[in-house]
C-alpha positions as CSV (number, residue, x, y, z in Angstrom):
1,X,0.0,0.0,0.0
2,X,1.5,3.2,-1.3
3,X,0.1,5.1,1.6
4,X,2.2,3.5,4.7
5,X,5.4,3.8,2.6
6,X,7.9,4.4,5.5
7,X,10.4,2.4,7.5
8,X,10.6,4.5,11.0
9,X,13.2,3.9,13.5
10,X,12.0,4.4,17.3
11,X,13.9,6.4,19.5
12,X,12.2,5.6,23.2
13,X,13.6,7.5,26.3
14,X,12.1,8.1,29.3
15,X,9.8,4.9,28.9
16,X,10.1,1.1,28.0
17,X,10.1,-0.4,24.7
18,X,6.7,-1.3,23.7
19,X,5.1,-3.0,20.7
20,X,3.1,-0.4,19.3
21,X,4.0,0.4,15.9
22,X,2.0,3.0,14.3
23,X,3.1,6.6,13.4
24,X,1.8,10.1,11.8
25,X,3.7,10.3,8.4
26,X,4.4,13.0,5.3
27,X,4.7,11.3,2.0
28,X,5.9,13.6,-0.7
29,X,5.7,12.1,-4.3
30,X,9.1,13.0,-4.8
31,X,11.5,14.0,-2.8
32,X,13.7,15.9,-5.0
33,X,12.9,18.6,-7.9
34,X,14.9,19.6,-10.8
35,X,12.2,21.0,-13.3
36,X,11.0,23.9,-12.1
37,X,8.0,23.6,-14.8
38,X,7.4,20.1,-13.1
39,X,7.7,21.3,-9.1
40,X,4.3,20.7,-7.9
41,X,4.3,18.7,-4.7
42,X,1.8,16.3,-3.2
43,X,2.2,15.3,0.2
44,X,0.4,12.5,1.6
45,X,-0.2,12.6,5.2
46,X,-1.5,9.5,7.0
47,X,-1.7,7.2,10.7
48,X,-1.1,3.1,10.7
49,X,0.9,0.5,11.1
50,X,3.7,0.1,8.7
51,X,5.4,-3.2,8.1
52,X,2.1,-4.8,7.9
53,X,0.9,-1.6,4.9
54,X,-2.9,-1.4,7.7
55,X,-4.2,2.5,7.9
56,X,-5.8,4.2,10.9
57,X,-8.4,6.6,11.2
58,X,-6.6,10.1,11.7
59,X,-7.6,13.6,13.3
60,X,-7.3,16.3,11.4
61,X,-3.5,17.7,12.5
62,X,-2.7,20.5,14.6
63,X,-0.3,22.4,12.5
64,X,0.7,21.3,8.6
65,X,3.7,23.7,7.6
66,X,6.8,23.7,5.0
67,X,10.1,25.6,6.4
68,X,12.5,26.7,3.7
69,X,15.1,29.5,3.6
70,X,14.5,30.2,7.4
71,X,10.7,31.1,6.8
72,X,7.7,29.1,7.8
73,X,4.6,28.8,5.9
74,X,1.2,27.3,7.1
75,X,0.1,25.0,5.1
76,X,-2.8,23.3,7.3
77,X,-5.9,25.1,5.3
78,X,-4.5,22.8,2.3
79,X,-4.9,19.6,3.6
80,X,-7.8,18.1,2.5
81,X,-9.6,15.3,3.9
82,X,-9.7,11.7,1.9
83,X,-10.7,7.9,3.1
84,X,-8.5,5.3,2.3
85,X,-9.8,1.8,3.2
86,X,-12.4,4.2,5.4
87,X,-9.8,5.2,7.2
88,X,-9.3,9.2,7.3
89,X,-6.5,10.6,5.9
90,X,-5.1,14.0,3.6
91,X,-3.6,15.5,0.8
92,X,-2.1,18.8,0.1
93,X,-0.5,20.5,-2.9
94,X,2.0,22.5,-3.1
95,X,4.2,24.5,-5.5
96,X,7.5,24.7,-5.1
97,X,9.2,27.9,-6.3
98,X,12.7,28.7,-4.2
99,X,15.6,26.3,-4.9
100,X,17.0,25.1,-1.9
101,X,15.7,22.5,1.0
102,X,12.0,22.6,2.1
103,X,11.5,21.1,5.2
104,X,7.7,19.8,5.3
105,X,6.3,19.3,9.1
106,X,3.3,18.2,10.9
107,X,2.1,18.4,14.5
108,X,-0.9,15.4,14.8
109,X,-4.2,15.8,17.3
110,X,-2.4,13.3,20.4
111,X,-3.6,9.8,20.0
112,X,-5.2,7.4,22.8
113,X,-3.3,4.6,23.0
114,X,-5.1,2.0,24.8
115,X,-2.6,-0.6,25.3
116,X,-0.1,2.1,26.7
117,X,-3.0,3.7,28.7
118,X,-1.4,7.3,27.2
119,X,-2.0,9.6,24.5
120,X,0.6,9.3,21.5
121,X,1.7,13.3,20.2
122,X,3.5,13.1,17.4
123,X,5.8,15.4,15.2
124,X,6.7,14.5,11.9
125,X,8.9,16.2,8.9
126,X,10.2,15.2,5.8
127,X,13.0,17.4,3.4
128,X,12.6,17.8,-0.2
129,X,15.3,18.6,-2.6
130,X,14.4,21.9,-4.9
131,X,16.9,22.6,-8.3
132,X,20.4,21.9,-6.8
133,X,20.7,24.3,-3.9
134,X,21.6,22.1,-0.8
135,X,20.9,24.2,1.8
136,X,18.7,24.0,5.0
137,X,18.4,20.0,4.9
138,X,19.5,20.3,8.7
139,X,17.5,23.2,9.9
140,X,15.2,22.6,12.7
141,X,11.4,23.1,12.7
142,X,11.9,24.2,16.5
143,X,9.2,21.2,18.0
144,X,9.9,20.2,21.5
145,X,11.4,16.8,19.9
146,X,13.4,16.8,17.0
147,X,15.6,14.7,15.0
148,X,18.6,16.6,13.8
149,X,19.8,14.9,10.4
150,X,23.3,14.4,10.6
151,X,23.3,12.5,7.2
152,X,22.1,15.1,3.8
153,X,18.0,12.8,3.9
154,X,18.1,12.7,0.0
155,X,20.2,11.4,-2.8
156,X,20.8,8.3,-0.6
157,X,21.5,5.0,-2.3
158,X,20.9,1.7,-1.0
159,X,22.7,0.8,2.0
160,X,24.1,4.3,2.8
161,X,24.3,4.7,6.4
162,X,21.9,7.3,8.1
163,X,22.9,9.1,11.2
164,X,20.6,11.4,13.1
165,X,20.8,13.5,16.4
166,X,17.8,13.3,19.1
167,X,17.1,16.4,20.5
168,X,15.1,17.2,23.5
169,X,14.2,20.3,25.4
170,X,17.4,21.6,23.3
171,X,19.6,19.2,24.6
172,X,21.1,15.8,23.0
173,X,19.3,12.8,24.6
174,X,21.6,10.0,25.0
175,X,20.8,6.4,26.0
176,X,17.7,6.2,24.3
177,X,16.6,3.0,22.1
178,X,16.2,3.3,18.3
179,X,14.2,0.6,16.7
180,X,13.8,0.4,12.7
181,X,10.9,-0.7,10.7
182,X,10.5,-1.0,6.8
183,X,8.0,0.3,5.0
184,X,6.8,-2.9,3.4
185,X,4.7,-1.9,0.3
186,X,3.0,-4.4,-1.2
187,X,3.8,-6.7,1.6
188,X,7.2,-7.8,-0.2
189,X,9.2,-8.6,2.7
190,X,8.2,-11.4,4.7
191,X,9.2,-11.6,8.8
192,X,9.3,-15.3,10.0
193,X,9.6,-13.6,14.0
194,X,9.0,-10.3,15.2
195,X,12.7,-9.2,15.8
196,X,12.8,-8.9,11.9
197,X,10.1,-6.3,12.0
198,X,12.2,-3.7,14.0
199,X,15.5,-3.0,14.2
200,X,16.7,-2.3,17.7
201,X,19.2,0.5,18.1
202,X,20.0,3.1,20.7
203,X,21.8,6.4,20.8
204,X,25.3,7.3,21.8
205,X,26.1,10.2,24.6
206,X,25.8,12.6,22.2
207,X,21.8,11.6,21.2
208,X,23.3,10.2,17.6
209,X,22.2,7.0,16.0
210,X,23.7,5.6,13.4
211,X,21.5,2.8,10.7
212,X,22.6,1.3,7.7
213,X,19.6,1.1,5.0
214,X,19.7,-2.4,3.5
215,X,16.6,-1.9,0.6
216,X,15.1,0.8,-1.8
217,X,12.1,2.3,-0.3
218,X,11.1,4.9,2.4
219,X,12.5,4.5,5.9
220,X,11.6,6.9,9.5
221,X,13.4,7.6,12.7
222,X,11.5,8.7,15.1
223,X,12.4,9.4,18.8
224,X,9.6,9.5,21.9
225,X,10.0,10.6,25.3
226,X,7.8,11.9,27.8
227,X,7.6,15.3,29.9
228,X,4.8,14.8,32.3
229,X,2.4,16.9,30.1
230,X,-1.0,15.4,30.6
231,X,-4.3,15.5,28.6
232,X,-8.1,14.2,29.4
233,X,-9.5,11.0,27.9
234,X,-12.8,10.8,26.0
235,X,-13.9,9.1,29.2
236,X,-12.7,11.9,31.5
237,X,-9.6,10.6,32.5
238,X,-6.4,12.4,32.5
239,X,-3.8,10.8,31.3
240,X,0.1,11.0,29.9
241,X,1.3,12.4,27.0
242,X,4.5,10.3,24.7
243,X,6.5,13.0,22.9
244,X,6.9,11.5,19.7
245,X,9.3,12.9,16.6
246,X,9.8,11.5,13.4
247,X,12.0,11.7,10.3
248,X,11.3,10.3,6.6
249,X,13.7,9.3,4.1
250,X,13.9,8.3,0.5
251,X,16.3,5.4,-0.5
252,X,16.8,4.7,-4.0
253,X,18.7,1.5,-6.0
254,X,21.9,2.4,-7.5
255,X,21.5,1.3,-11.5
């Protein structure tokens, strides 16, 4: 399923390793643009589970937002609302016109997670690649949590390593596990046990993680901590709040 075409990596802190597995992504349709007659982007933004290519219903997000040449532009009155297998999710169009990096970003409505007895909040970018000016790929969006790309996210070939910062609060967090999970489109890779299915990392004292990308494809990192922040349940309750940030790259076959 084109739509849950991302492999994330999961960076958990401040909380055990769990077996929850679905994430907020942006999907561009390219992530790189030469033509600027041809630069019109569609980004697909989405919830689910991702090895196994299932969607979730999804909230309309909080804030939907490209950041190029240090400016920020709110995109969130472009998304627009479309079911997939019933499940809710969105597109949005956009032109690029500035050469350089375009860092696309989403905040999501925080997610009750049953099994975890906590709401999931999740912030999510993506970088595009705009007529050969490779500049901003590494600028931050300024969320709370935030993966620093250490490694330029495009023009990567098949098993080019990816490293990545974690940054909380400001401040590297070290210590933390990184899992990895494939985008499995079209349900092409087969897992014979769960250990296959993520990858199990964990950052080093300064908050970096380092991952090797073994197929063609989309592939996340995504980091989750928590800060005490709470939020009330449909059923009254008040209840915690996982940070949760996440990073999406492109990894192409070398021909």
């Amino acid at each position: 399923m084109k739509r849950l075409s991302l492999l994330f990596v999961f960076v958990i802190a401040l909380i055990p390793a769990t077996a929850f597995a679905h994430f907020v992504f942006i999907q561009p349709s390219d992530n790189m643009f030469f033509d600027r007659e041809k630069s019109e982007i569609t980004l697909d933004v989405s919830f689910g589970h991702h090895f196994s290519q299932s969607l979730m219903d999804m909230e309309k997000p909080v804030q939907f937002g490209v950041l190029a040449d240090g400016e920020k532009t709110d995109l969130l009155d472009t998304l627009k609302e479309v079911k997939v297998s019933d499940k809710r999710t969105y597109l949005a169009k956009y032109k690029i016109n500035r050469p350089g990096d375009h860092v696309f970003f989403v905040k999501d409505t925080p997610y009750w997670e049953p099994a975890l007895d906590k709401f999931l909040l999740h912030y999510s970018k993506t970088v595009v690649h705009a007529f050969g000016l490779q500049t901003g790929w590494d600028t931050m969006v300024g969320f709370p949590m935030e993966i620093r790309p250490l490694t330029r996210p495009y023009g990567l070939w098949t098993g080019n390593v990816f490293q990545g910062q974690v940054i909380w609060n400001g401040k590297p967090l070290a210590g933390a596990k990184v899992k990895a999970t494939y985008d499995n489109e079209g349900l092409a890779v087969k897992a014979s046990h769960k250990p296959y299915r993520i990858q199990v990392l964990q950052t080093d004292e300064n908050g970096v993680f380092t991952y090797a990308m073994p197929r063609a494809g989309w592939w996340g990192f995504v980091a989750l901590t928590e800060d005490g922040t709470k939020v009330k349940s449909a059923n009254g309750k008040v209840r915690p709040v996982i940070n949760n940030c996440l990073i999406w790259v492109m990894v192409k076959d070398m021909k």
